[in-house]
N, C-alpha and C positions, 0 to 999 in steps of 0.2 A: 396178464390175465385178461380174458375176453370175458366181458360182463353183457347181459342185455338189458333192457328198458323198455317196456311197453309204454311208448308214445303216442298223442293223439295225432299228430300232425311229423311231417320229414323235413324237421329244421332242424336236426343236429341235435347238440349238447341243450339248444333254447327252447327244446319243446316239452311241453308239459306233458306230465305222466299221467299216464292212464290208468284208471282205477278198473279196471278190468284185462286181469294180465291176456286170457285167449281171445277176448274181444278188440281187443284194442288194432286200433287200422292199422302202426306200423310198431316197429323196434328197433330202438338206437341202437347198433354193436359197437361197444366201445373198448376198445383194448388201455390196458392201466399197466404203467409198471409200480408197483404197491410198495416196491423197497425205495425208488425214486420219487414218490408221490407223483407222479405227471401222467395226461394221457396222452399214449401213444398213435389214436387212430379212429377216430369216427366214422361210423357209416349207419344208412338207415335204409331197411330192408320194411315194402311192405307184408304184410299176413296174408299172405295164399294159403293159409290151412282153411281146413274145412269150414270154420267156422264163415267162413269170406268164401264159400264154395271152391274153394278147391281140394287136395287132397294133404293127407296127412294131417297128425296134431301139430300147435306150437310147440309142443316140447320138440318135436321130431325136427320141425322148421329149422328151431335153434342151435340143436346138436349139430344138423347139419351143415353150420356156421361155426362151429370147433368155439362153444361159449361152455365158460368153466362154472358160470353163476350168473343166478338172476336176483332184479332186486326190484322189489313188486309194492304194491299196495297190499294185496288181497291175491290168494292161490288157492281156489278149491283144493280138500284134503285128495283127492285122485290126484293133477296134474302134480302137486307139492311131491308126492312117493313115488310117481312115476320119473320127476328129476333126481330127487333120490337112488333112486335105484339104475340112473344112468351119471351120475356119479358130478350132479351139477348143486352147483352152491346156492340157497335160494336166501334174502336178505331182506327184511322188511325195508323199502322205500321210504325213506324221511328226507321231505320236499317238494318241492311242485313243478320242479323243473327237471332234466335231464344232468344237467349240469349242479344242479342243488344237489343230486343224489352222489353224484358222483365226488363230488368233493366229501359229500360224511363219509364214502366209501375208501376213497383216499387218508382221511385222519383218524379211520378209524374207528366212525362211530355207528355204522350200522348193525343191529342184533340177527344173528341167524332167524330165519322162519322156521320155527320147531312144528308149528300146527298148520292145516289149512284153515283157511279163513276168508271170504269171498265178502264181498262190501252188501251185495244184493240178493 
């Protein structure tokens, strides 16, 4: 499973998470095998969507990085139904790290994001 992470900074699994998922400057793509618990694959892509003046949403960004779910602080109810409706997993972020999230995400302790909910 390919997960993303809205990160503040491009250090991998060590970067803190950003409390603004289409704000945020980049995103960890992290590949996980869920049945293995391990991850299989790091990479950190910066935000060229519009919000950073270029084109497209982040949702659009991420899809087109074949990501099955995201796992966030805070999701405006728009972008939340818009990954919905493209068929991505959204997971409330408990952590401060990239790596913090990813291990709840691993044992299994992150709760789906049923609502949107934006910090700001």
């Amino acid at each position: 499973m390919k997960i993303a992470i809205p990160v503040e900074e491009p250090s991998g699994l060590d970067a803190p998470v950003s409390m603004h998922f289409g704000r945020a400057p980049f995103y960890a793509i992290v590949e996980v095998d869920l049945k293995a618990g391990r991850v299989l694959d790091v990479k950190v892509i910066e935000n060229v969507s519009k919000h950073f003046g270029g084109g497209g949403t982040p949702a659009e960004l991420l899809v087109g990085e074949r990501v099955e779910a995201i796992v966030v602080h805070g999701l405006g109810a728009k972008a939340l139904a818009l990954f919905q409706r493209l068929g991505v997993k959204a997971y409330r972020a408990e952590g401060a790290s990239a790596r913090e999230v990813v291990e709840r995400l691993l044992a299994g302790e992150l709760k789906p994001l049923s609502e949107g909910w934006c910090p700001e």
